[in-house]
Structures are given as structure tokens and as C-alpha cells.
C-alpha positions as CSV (number, residue, x, y, z in Angstrom):
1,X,-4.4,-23.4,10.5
2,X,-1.4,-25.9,9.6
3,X,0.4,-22.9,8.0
4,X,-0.5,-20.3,10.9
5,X,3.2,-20.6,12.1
6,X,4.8,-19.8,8.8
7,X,3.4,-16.8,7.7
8,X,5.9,-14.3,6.6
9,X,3.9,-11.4,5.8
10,X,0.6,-9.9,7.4
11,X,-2.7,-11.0,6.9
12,X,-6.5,-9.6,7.2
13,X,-9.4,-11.6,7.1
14,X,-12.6,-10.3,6.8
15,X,-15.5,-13.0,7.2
16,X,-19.1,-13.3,7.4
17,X,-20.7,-14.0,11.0
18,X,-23.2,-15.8,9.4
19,X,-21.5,-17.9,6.8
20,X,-23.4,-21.0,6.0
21,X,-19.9,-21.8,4.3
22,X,-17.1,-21.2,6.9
23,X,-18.3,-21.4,10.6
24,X,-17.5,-18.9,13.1
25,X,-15.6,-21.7,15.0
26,X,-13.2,-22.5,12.2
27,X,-12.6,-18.8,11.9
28,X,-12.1,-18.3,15.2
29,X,-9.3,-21.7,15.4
30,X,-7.4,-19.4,12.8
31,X,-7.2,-16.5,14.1
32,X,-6.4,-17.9,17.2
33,X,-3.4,-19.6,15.7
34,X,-2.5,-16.5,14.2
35,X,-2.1,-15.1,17.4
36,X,-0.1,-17.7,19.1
37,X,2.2,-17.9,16.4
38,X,3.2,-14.3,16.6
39,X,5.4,-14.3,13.4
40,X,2.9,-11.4,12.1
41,X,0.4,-8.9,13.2
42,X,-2.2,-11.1,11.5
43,X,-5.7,-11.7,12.0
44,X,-9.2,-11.9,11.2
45,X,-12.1,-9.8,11.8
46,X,-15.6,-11.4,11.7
47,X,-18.4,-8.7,10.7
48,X,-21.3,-8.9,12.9
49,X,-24.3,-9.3,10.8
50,X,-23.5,-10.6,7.9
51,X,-23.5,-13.2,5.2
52,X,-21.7,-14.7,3.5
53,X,-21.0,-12.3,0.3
54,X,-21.7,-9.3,2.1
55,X,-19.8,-6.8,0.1
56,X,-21.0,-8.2,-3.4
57,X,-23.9,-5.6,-4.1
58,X,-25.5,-7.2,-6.6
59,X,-26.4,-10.1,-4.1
60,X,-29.5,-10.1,-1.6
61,X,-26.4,-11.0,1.2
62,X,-25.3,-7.1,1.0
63,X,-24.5,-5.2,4.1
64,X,-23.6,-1.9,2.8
65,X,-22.7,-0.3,6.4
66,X,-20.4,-3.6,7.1
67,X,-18.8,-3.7,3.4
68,X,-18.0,0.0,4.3
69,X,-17.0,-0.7,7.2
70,X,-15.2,-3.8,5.6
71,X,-13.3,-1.9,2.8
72,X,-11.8,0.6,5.5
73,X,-10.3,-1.8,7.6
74,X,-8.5,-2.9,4.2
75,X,-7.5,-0.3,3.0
76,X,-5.7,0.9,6.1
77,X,-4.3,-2.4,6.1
78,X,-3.2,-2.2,2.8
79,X,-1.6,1.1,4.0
80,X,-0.2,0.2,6.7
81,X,1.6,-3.0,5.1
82,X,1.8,-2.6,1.9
């Protein structure tokens, strides 16, 4: 959050709802920095239903319809910005 206001280049984050790792709160302090800072069109999504390593299929913490979902919304990032 300290670097929020320093960013020079556009972010994504993609994050588990149900993280036992990073709670939704600290995800949700971030991206709100993010948006106050306003240096870049940054900010985070956080994938309803999900957790924590949602798009690694070889894990029981797959979500196949939201690390579709997921890899879309990168790569139209990654589009747009890149």
C-alpha cells in the first residue's frame, strides 16, 4: 500500500476471495489506494469463489470457470497496456 502512490505503470491483481493467505481486507486497502492515487488505471479484481491457487489445475483449489474467467481479464490487460 506504501508504494500505491508511485506506480508508474498499470497494474492487475487477480486474488482469491477466499485466501487463507491474503485477506479480502488487505486486498481491498490496496486497491483502494490504488484508486486514490490515480497515477494509473490500476486495480485489483477479487474472484468470487475462490481459493487461494485457483488457476493451478493440478491443485484441489481449481476453479476452472474463474481461472477462465481470470486469464481473460489478463490478457486484455496485457493488450491493452502492453
Amino acid at each position: 500500500m506504501e508504494i500505491a502512490g508511485s506506480l508508474n505503470r498499470p497494474v492487475l491483481g487477480l486474488y482469491a476471495e477466499n485466501d487463507g493467505n491474503i485477506p479480502v481486507a488487505s486486498v481491498q486497502r490496496m486497491n483502494d489506494a490504488l484508486a486514490a492515487a490515480r497515477l494509473t488505471p490500476s486495480h485489483i479484481d477479487i474472484l468470487p469463489g475462490t481459493s487461494h491457487g485457483f488457476h493451478a489445475d493440478y491443485r484441489a483449489s481449481y476453479n476452472a470457470e474463474q481461472a477462465n474467467l481470470g486469464w481473460a481479464k489478463a490478457t486484455a490487460w496485457f493488450g491493452k497496456y502492453l
